[in-house]
C-alpha positions in Angstrom: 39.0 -163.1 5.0 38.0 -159.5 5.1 38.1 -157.5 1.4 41.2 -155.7 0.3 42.5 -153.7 -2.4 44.3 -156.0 -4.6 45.4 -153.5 -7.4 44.7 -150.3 -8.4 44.8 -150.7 -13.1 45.9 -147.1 -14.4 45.3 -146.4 -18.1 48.2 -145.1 -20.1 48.9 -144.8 -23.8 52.3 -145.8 -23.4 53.5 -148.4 -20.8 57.2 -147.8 -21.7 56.9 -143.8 -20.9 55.0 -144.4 -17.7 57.2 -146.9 -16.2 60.0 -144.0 -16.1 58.3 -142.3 -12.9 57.7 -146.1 -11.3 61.8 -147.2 -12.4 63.7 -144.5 -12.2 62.2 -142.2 -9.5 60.4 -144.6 -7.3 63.1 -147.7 -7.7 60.5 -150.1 -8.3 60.8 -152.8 -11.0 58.3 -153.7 -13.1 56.9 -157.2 -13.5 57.0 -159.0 -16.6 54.1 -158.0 -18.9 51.0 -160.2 -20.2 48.1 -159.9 -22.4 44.4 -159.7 -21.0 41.5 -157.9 -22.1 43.0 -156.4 -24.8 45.9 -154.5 -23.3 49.2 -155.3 -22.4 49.6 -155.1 -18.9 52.6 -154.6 -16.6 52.1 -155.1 -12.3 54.2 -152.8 -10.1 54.1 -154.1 -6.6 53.4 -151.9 -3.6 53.8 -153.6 -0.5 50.2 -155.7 -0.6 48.6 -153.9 -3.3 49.7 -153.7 -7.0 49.8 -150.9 -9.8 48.7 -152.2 -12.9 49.6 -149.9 -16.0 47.2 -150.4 -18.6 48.1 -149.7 -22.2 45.6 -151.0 -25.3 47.1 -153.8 -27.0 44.1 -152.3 -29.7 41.9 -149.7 -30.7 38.9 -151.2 -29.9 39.4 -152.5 -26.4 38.2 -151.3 -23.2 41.4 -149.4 -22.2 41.2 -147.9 -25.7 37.7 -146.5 -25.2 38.5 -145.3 -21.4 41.8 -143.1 -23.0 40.0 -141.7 -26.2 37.3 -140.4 -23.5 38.9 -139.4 -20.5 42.7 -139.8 -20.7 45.1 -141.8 -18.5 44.5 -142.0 -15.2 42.8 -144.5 -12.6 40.9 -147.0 -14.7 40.0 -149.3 -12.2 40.1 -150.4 -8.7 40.5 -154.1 -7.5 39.1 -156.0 -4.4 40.2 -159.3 -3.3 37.6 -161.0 -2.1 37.4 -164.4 0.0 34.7 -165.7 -2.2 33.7 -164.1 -5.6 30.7 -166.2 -6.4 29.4 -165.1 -3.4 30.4 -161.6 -3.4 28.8 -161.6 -7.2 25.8 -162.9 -5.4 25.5 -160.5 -2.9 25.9 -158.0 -5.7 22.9 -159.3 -7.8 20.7 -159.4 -4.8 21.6 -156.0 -3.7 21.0 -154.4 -7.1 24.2 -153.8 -8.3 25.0 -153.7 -12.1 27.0 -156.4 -13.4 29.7 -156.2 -16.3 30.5 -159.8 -15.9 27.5 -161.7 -14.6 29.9 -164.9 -14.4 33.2 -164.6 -13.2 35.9 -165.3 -15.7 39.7 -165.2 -16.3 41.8 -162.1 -16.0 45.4 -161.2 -16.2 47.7 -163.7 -14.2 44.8 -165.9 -14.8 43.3 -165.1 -11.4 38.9 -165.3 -11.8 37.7 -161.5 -11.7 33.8 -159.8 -12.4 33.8 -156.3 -13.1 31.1 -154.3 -11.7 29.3 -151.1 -13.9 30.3 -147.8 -12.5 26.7 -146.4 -12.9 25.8 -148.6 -9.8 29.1 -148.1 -7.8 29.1 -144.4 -7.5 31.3 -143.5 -10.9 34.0 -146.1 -10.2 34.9 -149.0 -12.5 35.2 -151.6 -9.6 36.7 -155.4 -10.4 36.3 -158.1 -7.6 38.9 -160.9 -7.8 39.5 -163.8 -5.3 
């Protein structure tokens, strides 16, 4: 299996104000919401690739920290991988800093490792199988 986008996460302070643009102009419906990481998170499907709106569930989470420094806007992008150990591997060997040096459970309960945007070029990057 070759890597793909698997979702693109967006921070927003305020899920229910963002999902106006997604609902009402766009026609899509949401999915139901869930709890990860401390934010609430709600999946907007795009063909293959999901839009995950991000809003802190509390102040001292990472979505929290990304919105009192920069604001909404892309938070992270997500590539499915065939095999995350391995990819994680690959990553170690080739220098690349790790958030998660062990994969471990994200939202939908899928396995995920977030990689440091200081080594992938200013992008918050999650890998997910």
């Amino acid at each position: 299996m070759n890597a793909s986008v698997a979702h693109i996460g967006i921070a927003v302070p305020s899920i229910r104000d963002a999902l106006s643009f997604y609902r009402d102009i766009l026609g899509i419906a949401p999915e139901p919401g869930e709890t990860a990481d401390g934010a609430t998170i709600v999946s907007l499907q795009f063909g293959d690739v999901d839009v995950e709106l991000l809003e802190p569930a509390d102040t001292s989470s990472p979505v929290a920290k990304f919105l009192a420094k920069r604001g909404p806007g892309i938070h992270h992008i997500c590539y499915r991988v065939a095999d995350l150990d391995a990819a994680l591997a690959r990553c170690r060997a080739a220098g690349y800093q790790l958030v998660d040096e062990t994969p471990r459970r994200g939202a939908g309960g899928r396995r995920i490792a977030f990689l440091h945007p200081k080594s992938t070029n200013g992008i918050l990057l999650e890998l997910t199988e």
